[in-house]
C-alpha positions as CSV (number, residue, x, y, z in Angstrom):
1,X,5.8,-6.6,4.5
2,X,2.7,-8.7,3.8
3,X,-0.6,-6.9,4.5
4,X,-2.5,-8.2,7.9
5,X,-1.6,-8.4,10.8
6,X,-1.2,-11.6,11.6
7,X,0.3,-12.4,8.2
8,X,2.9,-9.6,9.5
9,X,4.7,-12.0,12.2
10,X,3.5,-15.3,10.4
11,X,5.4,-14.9,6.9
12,X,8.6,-13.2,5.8
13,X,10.5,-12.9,2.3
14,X,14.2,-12.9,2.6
15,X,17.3,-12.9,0.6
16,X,19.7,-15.8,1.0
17,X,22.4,-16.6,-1.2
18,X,21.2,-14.1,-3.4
19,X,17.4,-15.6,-4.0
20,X,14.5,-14.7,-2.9
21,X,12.9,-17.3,0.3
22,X,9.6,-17.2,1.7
23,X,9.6,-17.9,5.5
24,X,6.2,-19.1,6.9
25,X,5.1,-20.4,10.3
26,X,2.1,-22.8,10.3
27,X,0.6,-24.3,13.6
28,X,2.4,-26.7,13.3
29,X,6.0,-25.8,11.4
30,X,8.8,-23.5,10.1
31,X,7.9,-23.8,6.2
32,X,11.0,-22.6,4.0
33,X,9.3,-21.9,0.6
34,X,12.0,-21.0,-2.7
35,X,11.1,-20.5,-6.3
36,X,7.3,-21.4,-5.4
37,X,8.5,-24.9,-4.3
38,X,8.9,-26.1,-0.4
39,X,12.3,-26.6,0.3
40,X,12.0,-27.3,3.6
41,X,10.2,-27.9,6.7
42,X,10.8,-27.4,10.0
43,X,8.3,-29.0,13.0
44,X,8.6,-26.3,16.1
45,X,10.4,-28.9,17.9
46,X,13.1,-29.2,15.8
47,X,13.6,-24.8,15.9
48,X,16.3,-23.8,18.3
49,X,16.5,-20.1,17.6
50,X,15.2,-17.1,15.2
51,X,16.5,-13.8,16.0
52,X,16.7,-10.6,13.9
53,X,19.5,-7.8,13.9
54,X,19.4,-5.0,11.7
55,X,18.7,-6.2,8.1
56,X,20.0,-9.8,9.5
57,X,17.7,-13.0,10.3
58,X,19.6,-16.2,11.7
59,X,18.0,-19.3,11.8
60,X,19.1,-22.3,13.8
61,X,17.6,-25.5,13.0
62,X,17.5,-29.9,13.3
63,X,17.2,-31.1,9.8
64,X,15.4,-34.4,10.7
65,X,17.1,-37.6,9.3
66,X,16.6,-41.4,10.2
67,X,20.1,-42.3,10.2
68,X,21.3,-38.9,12.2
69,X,19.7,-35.6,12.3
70,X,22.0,-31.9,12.5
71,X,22.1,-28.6,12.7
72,X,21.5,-26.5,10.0
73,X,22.1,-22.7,10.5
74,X,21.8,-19.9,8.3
75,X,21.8,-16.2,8.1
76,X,19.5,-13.9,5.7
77,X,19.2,-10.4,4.7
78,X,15.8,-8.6,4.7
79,X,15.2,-4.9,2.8
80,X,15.7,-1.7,5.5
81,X,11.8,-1.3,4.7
82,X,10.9,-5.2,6.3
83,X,13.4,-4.7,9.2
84,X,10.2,-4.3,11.9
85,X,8.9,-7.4,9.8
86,X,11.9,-9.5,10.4
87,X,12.0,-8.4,14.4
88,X,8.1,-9.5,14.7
89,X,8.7,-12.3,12.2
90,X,11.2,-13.7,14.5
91,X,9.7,-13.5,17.6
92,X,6.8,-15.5,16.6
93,X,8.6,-18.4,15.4
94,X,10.4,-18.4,18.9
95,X,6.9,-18.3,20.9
96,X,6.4,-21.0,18.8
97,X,9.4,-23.2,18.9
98,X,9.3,-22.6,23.0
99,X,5.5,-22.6,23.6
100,X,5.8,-25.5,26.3
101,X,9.5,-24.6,27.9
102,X,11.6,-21.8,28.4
103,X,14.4,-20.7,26.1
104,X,18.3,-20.4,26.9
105,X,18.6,-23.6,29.5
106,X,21.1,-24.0,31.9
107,X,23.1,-26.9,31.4
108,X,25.4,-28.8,33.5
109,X,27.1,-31.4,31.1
110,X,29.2,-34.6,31.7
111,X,30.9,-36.3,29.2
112,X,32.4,-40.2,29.8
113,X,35.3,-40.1,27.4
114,X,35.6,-43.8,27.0
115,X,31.4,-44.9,27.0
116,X,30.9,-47.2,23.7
117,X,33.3,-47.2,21.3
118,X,35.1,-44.2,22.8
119,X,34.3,-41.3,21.1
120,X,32.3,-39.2,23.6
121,X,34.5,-36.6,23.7
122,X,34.6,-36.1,19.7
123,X,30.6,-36.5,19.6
124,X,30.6,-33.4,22.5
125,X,33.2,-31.0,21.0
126,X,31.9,-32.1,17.0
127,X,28.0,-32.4,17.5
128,X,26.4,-31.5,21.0
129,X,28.0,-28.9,21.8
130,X,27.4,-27.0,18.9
131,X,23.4,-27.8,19.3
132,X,23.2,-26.3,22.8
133,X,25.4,-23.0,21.7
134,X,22.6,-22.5,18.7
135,X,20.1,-22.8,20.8
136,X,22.1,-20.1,23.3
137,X,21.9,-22.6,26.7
138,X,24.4,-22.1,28.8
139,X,26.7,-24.6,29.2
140,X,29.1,-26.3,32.0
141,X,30.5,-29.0,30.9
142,X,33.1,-31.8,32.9
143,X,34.4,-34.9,30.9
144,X,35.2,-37.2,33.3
145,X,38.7,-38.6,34.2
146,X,38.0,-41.9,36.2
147,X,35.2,-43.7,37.6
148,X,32.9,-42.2,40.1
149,X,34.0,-38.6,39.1
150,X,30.5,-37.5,38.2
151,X,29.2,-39.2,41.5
152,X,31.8,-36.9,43.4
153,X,31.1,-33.7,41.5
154,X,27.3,-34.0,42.0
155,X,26.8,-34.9,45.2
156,X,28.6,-31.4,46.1
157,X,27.8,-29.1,43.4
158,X,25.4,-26.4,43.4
159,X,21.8,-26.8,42.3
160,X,22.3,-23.7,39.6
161,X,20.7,-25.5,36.2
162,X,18.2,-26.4,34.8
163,X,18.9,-29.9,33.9
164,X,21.9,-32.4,34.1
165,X,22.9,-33.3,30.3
166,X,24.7,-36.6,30.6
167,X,26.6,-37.8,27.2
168,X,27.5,-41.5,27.9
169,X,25.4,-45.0,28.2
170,X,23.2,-45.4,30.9
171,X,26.8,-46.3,33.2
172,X,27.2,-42.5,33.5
173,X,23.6,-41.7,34.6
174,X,24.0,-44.4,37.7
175,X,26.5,-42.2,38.4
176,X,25.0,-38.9,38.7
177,X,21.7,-40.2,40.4
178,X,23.9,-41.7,43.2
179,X,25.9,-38.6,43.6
180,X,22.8,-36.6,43.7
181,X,20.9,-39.2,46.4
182,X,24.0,-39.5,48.3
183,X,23.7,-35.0,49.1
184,X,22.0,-33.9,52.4
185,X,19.5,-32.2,50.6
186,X,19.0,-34.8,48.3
187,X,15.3,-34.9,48.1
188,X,15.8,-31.3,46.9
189,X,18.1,-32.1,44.6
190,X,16.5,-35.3,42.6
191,X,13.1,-33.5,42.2
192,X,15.1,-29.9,40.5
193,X,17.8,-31.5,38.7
194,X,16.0,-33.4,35.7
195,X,18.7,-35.5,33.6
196,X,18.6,-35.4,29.9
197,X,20.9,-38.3,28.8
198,X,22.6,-37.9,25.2
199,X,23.3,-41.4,23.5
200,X,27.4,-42.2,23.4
201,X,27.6,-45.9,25.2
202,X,26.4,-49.1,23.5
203,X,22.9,-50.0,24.6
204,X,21.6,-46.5,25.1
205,X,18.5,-48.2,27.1
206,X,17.7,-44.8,28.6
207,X,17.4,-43.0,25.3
208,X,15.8,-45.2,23.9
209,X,13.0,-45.2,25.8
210,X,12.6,-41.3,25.7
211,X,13.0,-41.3,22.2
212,X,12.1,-44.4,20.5
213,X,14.1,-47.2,18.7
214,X,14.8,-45.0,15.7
215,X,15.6,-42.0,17.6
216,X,17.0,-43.7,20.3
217,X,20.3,-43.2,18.8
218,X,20.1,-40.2,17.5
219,X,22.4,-37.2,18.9
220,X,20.9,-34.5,17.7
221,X,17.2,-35.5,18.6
222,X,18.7,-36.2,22.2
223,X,20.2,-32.6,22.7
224,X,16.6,-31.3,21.6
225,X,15.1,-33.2,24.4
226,X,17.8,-31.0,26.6
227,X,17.0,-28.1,25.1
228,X,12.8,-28.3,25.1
229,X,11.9,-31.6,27.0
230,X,9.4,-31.5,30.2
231,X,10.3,-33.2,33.6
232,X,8.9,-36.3,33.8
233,X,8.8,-38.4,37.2
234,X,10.7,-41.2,37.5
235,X,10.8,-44.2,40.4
236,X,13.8,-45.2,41.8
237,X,14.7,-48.5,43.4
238,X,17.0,-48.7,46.8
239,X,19.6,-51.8,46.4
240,X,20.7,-52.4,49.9
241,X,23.3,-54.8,50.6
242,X,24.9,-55.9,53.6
243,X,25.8,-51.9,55.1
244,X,25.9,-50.3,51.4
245,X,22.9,-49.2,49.4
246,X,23.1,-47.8,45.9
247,X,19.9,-46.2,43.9
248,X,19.2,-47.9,40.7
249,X,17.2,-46.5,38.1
250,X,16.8,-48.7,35.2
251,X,17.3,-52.5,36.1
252,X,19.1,-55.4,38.0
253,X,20.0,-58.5,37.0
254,X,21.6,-62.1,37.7
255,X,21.7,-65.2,35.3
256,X,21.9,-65.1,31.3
257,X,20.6,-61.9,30.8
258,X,23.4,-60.3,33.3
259,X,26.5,-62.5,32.1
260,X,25.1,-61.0,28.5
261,X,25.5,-57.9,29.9
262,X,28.9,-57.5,32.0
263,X,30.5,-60.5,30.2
264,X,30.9,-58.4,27.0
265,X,32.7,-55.6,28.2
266,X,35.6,-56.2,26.1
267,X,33.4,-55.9,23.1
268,X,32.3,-52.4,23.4
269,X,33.7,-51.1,20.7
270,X,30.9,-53.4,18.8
271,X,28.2,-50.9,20.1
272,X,25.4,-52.9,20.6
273,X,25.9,-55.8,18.7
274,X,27.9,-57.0,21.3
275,X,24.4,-58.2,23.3
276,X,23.7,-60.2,20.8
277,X,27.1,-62.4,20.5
278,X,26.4,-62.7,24.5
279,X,23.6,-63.6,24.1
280,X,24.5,-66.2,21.6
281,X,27.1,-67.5,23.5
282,X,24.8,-67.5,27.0
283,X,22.3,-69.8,25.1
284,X,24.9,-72.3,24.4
285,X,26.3,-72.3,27.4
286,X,22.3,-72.5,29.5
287,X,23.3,-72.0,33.1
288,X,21.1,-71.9,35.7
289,X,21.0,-69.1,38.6
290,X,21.8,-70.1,41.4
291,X,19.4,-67.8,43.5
292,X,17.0,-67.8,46.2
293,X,14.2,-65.0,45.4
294,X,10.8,-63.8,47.9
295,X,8.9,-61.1,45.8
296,X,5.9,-58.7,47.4
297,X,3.7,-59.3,44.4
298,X,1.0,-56.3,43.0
299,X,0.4,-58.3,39.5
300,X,0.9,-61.5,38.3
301,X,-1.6,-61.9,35.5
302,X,0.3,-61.2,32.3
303,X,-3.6,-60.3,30.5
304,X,-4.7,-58.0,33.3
305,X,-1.1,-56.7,32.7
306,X,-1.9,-55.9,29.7
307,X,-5.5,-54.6,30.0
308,X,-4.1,-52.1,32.5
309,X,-1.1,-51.2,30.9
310,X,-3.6,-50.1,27.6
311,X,-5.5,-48.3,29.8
312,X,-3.1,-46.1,31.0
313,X,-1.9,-45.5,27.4
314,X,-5.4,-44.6,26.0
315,X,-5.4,-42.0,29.1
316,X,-2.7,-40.0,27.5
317,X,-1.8,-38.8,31.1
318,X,1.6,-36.6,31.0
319,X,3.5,-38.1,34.3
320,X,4.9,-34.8,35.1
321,X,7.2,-33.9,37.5
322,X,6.5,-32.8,40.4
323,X,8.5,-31.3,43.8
324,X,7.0,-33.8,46.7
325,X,8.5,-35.8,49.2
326,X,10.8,-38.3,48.2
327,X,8.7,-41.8,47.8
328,X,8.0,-43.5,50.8
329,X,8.4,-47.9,51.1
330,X,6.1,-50.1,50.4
331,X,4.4,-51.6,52.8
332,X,1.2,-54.0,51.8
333,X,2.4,-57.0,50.4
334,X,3.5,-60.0,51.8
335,X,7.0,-61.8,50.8
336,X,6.3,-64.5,48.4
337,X,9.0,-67.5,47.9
338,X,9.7,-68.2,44.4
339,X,11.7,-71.9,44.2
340,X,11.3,-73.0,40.8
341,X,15.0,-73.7,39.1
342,X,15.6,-70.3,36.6
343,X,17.8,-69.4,33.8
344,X,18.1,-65.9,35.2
345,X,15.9,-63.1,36.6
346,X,15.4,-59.4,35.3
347,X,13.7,-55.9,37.2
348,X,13.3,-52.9,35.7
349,X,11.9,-49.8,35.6
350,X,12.2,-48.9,31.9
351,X,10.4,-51.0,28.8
352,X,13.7,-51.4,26.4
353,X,17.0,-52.2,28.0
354,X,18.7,-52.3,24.7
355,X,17.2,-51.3,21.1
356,X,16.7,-55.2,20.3
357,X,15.1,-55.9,23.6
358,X,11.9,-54.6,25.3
359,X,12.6,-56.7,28.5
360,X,9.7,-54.9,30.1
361,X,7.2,-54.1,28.0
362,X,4.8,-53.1,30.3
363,X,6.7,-50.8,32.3
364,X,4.9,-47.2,33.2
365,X,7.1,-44.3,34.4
366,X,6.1,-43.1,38.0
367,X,3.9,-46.3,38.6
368,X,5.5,-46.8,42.2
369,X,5.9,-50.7,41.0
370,X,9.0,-52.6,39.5
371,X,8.7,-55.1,36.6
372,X,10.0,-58.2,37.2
373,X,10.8,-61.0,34.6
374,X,12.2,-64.7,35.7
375,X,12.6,-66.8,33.2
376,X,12.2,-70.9,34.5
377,X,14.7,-73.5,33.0
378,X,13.6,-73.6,29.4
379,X,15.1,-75.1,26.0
380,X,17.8,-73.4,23.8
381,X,15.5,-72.9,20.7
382,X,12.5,-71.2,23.0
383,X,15.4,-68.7,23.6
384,X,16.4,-68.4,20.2
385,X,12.5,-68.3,18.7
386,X,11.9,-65.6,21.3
387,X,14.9,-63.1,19.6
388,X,12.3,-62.2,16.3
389,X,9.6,-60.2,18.5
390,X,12.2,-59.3,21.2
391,X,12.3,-55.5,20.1
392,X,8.5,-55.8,20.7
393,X,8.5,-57.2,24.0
394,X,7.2,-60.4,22.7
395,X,8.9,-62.3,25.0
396,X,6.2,-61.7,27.5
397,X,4.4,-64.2,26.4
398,X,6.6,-67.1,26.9
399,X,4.5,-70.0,28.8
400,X,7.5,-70.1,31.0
401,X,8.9,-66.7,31.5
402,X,7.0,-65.2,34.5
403,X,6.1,-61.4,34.9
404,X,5.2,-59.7,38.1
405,X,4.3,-56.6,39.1
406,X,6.1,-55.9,42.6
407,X,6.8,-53.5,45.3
408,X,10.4,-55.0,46.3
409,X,12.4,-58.2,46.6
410,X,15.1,-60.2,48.0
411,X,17.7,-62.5,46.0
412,X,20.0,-64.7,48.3
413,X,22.7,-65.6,45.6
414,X,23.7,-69.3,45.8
415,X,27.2,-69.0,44.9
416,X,30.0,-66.5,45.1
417,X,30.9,-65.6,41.8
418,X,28.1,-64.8,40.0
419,X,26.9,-61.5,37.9
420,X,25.3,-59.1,39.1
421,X,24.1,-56.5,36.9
422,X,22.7,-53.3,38.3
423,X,22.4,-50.6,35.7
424,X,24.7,-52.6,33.7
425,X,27.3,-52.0,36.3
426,X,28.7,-55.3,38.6
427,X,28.0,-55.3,41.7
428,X,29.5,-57.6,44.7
429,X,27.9,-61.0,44.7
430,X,26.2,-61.2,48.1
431,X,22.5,-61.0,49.2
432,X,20.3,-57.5,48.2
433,X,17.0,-56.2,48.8
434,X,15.1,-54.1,46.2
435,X,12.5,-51.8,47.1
436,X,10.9,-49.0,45.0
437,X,10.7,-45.4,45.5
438,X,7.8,-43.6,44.0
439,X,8.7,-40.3,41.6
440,X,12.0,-39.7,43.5
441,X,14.3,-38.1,40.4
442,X,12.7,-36.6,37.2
443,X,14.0,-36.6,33.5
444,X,13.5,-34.8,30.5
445,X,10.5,-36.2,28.0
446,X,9.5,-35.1,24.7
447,X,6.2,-36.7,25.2
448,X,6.0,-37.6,29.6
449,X,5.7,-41.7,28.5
450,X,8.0,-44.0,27.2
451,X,8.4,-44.4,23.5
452,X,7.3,-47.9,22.6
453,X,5.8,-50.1,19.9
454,X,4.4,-53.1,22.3
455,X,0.8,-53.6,20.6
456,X,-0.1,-55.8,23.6
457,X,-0.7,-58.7,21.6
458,X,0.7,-62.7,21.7
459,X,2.0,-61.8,18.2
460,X,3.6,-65.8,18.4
461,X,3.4,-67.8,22.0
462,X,0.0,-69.4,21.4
């Protein structure tokens, strides 16, 4: 045992694989140390358990990559004489790896079998599930068997975890929110049950806000958000049509963007590739949307926009969760008629909607406002120019695609048979009203903001 006693808990010498390794925690990490050369390093984060039994230490870790992070797990020996070492040793990295959170989460897990290219099942048993049984969370898990099964399950369930864990696209997430708004005590239920979404469809949207474009993907990162994320509010928008209403909680569509959307189903097993060969085809094909809109406008000035939007970033505010009432309508505002001809409109709630596309760059979790885009009747190669910078949220910026800031609105669809995209599900093609709902469901953040790169300047559209 090193002398000192804070060295005592900070820094342990083990045997593993018959060499000595030097264990150290810093402020900041798990340092693995071998042969006077570091070997690895661990951020707290990324350490899911330390225990000691006996003349045993196990070690369960995420061993960070770009491309896909996993679990690394190991088990060393200590002398009789360091046993008291170890068991000190070992709590101290766990009040470090679970400073902000509790340990041993209770999950309640729902696997779509056929989201993406069809291999959530695989990705549960193979990848996720060992994460969560590492990092000892209990676990009860459903894989669906047909549509609307994790709406059923949810809206009856008991309120026993700690956090939903949804492995799908963002289809499967529609899914649970709905169940859990459509309970009598649902206002109970969407502020306790935080969702942690785990990346299996094709766009991912969700996770990729929460996590970043590089991580946005990335299972392993995902399941540690489960594991260690906080609550973070989230607003909800109420899509009523005709007698039916459904809670949407990342974005609605009609136009190009929506036929990108729900007219590549077929090509899932592209991932998400497939939004750009709609999108490719969309553009040569140029419809307009036959819609009618009247917005209640907050914003409307892209550089105030902007302004605003850096100013709450520089804050560094945390939106945390919190248990209030559910959020009540808006009510200031009065309608606005929008008649210009339009290629297709966009609302959201969330910055990215796919990796390749920021749609809503300015989009702030818990802001009580939706984000609306509506792009006017433009040329083909405007579109095309505006794909380089679309990750960015460049498209902003267009001279003639139009961003608000608004409390709810109305589309009266001119046909019959058009898309409409909510959550990247289709929904009937009738007349709907959107209104948002302040901080109504909560889900789990490594940081309480969205993950972006917008820099929140006209990189381009001088």
């Amino acid at each position: 045992m090193d002398s000192g006693d804070s060295e005592m808990v900070s820094r342990l010498t083990v045997t593993l694989a018959g060499s000595p390794v030097i264990l150290s925690a810093s402020p900041s990490a798990l340092v693995v140390e071998q042969n006077g050369k570091l070997k690895a390093k661990y951020t707290w984060w990324n350490v899911l358990w330390a225990e000691s039994y006996e003349t045993r230490v196990t070690l369960s870790l995420i061993e960070y990559h770009k491309e896909a992070s996993k679990l690394v797990s190991f088990t060393a020996t200590v002398s009789e004489a360091e046993r008291a070492a170890a068991l000190l040793f070992t709590q101290y990295v766990m009040e470090n790896a679970y400073k902000d959170t509790k340990p041993r989460r209770r999950l309640r897990i729902f696997v779509n079998p056929v989201g993406g290219k069809g291999k959530g099942t695989s990705i549960y048993l193979e990848r996720v599930k060992p994460i969560f049984e590492a990092a000892h969370c209990g676990i009860d898990t459903t894989i669906t068997e047909r549509a609307h099964h994790a709406l059923e399950i949810t809206r009856d369930m008991p309120l026993n975890a700690d956090c939903i864990v949804v492995l799908s696209g963002d289809g499967l997430l529609h899914e649970v929110i709905n169940g859990l708004a459509e309970r009598p005590d649902a206002e109970e239920a969407l502020a306790t049950m935080p969702l942690a979404p785990i990346p299996t469809g094709s766009a991912n949207g969700t996770c990729v806000n929460l996590l970043g474009k590089i991580d946005g993907f990335d299972v392993a990162m995902a399941c540690v958000n489960a594991i260690k994320g906080r609550p973070m509010k989230l607003d909800l928008c109420l899509v009523t049509q005709k007698s039916s209403r459904t809670w949407s909680f990342m974005s609605q569509a009609m136009g190009l963007m929506a036929d990108v959307d729900l007219g590549t189903e077929h090509l899932r097993w592209m991932g998400d590739a497939r939004f750009m060969v709609g999108f490719l085809r969309e553009l040569w094909a140029l419809k307009r949307c036959p819609v009618t809109m009247e917005i209640k406008v907050v914003a409307e000035d892209k550089e105030q926009m902007v302004q605003q939007w850096k100013s709450t970033r520089s804050s560094g505010e945390r939106t945390r969760a919190t248990n209030g009432v559910l959020g009540k309508p808006p009510s200031t505002s009065e309608w606005v008629t929008l008649d210009k001809p339009i290629l297709y409109f966009y609302a959201g709630k969330m910055p990215y909607v796919a990796r390749d596309l920021m749609q809503f760059p300015l989009s702030v979790p818990g802001d009580g406002t939706i984000d609306l885009a509506i792009q006017e009747v433009t040329s083909r190669w405007t579109l095309l120019k505006a794909i380089d910078g679309a990750d960015r949220g460049q498209q902003i910026y267009i001279p003639s695609q139009r961003y608000y800031k608004v409390e709810a609105y109305r589309v009266t669809p001119l046909v019959d048979d058009a898309n409409v995209s909510i959550d990247g599900e289709k929904y009937p093609c009738e007349p709907f009203e959107v209104q948002v709902r302040k901080g109504m469901a909560n889900i789990m953040s490594p940081s309480g903001s969205f993950v972006t790169d917008f820099s929140g300047i006209n990189e381009k559209w001088k």
